[in-house]
N, C-alpha and C positions, 0 to 999 in steps of 0.2 A: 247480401247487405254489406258494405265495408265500414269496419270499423278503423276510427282512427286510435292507434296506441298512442299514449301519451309519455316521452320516455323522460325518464330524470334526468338533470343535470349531470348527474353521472354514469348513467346508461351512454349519453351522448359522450362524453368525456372517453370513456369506455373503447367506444365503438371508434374513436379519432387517435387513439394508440395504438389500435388494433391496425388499424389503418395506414400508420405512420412505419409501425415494426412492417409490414408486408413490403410497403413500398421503400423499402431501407434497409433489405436483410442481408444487403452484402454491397462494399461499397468498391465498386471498379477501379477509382483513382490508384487505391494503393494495393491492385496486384501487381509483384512480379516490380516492386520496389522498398525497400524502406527508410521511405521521407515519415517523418513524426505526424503523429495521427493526431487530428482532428474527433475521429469517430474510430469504432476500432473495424477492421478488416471484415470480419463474420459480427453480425448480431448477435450478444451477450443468449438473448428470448426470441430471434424470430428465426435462427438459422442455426441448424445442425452443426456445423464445426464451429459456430459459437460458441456453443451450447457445450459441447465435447471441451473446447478451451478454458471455458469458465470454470463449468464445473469438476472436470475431471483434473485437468492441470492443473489448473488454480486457486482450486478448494478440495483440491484431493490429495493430488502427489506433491505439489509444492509443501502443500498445510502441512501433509504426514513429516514429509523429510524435515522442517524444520522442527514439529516437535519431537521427533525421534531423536533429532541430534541433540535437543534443549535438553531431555530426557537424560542422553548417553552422558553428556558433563557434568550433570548432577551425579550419576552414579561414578563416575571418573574423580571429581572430586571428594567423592563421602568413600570412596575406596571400597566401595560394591558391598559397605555395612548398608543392610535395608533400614533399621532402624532409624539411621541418620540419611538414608536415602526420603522414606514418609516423610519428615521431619521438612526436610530441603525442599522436595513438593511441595509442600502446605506452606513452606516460608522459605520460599526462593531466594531473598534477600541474603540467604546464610553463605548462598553459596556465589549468586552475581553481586557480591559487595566489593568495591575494588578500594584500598587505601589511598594505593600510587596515583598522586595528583593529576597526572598526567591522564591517565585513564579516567579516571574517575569525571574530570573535565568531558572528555569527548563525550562519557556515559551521560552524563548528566543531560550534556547541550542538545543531542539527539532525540535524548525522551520526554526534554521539553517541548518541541520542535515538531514531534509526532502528535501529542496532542494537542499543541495550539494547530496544526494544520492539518488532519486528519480525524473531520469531525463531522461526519456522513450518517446516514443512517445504518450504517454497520460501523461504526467506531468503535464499537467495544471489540468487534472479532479483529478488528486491522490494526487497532493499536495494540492487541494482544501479540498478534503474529509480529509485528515489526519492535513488539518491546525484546522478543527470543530473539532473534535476528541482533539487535543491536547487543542483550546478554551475550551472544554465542562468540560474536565480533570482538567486545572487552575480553572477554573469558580467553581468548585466544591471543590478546596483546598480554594480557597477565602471566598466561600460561609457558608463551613462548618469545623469549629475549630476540628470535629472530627476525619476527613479523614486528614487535614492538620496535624495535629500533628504524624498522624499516617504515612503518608505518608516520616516524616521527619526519625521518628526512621525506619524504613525497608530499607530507601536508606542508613542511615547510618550503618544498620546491613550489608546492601553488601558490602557498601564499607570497612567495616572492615573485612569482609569476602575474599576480594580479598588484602586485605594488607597483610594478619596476612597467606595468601596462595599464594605467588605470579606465584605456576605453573598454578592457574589455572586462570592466564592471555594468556594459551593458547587455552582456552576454547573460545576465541575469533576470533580467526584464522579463517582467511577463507577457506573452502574445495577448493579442485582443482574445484568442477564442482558449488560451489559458487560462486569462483572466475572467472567463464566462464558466468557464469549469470552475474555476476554486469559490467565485462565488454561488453557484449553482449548488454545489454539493456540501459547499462550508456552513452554509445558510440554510441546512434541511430543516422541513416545518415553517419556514417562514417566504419560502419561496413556492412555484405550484409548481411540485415534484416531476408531472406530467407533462408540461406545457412544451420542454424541447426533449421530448420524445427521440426527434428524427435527427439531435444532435449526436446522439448515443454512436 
């Protein structure tokens, strides 16, 4: 006798990612060049050297190395007292606070900047990694008078760069399928998470 199974909205839902990841676990265009992706190279979930890129690279050894080094300048600052090392952990601010305007601008403009645009459903872990990134980045114009100074003349060669060439303020433009991304992943919960699947 056949029965007919009746599947839920989301059994079907389900079974149309499952489907999507297979027929998309590796995308040919971009072997063996690197033009800016659309999708990335290997599937994040459906392909092995995705899977190895994701998780191993990029929530492994990336992750570690930036908190190892977040870690090493706390102790380089608090001069390897543990006391004032606990202390610096638990209230980072003691130690990424920067006076020098100049710093403290770039600090500021950045961590604003990360989380008006970096609002995903992982937003707490990527705005944590990229708040240590931009700490380690101040920490180091504060630290050392050579990269500060240097750092000052290259931001003012762009910006005269983009003055003295004002078409290519449209170097800045977002692509159609950029513009599908940021609202795609800016918009988590209010968009259907699933639906471009096979843009991944």
């Amino acid at each position: 006798m056949n029965v007919n199974i009746i599947k839920s909205p989301l059994q079907i839902q389900q079974e149309k990612i499952a489907e999507a990841l297979k027929n998309n676990a590796q995308k040919p265009q971009y072997l063996n060049n690197n033009d800016p992706r659309t999708g990335f190279l290997y599937h994040p979930i459906a392909h092995k050297m995705g899977q190895w890129f994701q998780k191993t690279i990029k929530n492994t050894v990336i992750e570690n190395a930036i908190n190892i080094a977040w870690k090493g300048m706390i102790k380089y600052r608090c001069g390897g007292d543990k006391k004032a090392i606990r202390e610096a952990n638990n209230k980072p601010d003691i130690v990424y606070s920067f006076p020098d305007p100049f710093i403290n601008t770039l600090d500021t403009l950045a961590k604003e900047t990360i989380r008006e645009f970096h609002t995903d459903n992982d937003q707490e872990r990527k705005q944590n990694i990229l708040f240590k990134c931009i700490d380690m980045f101040s920490f180091g114009l504060n630290e050392d008078i050579y990269y500060r100074a240097r750092t000052k003349l290259q931001l003012k060669m762009a910006i005269e760069y983009f003055i003295n060439n004002p078409e290519a303020f449209a170097l800045l433009e977002l692509t159609e399928d950029e513009q599908r991304n940021v609202g795609m992943w800016n918009d988590y919960g209010k968009t259907e998470l699933y639906g471009n699947a096979r843009e991944l």
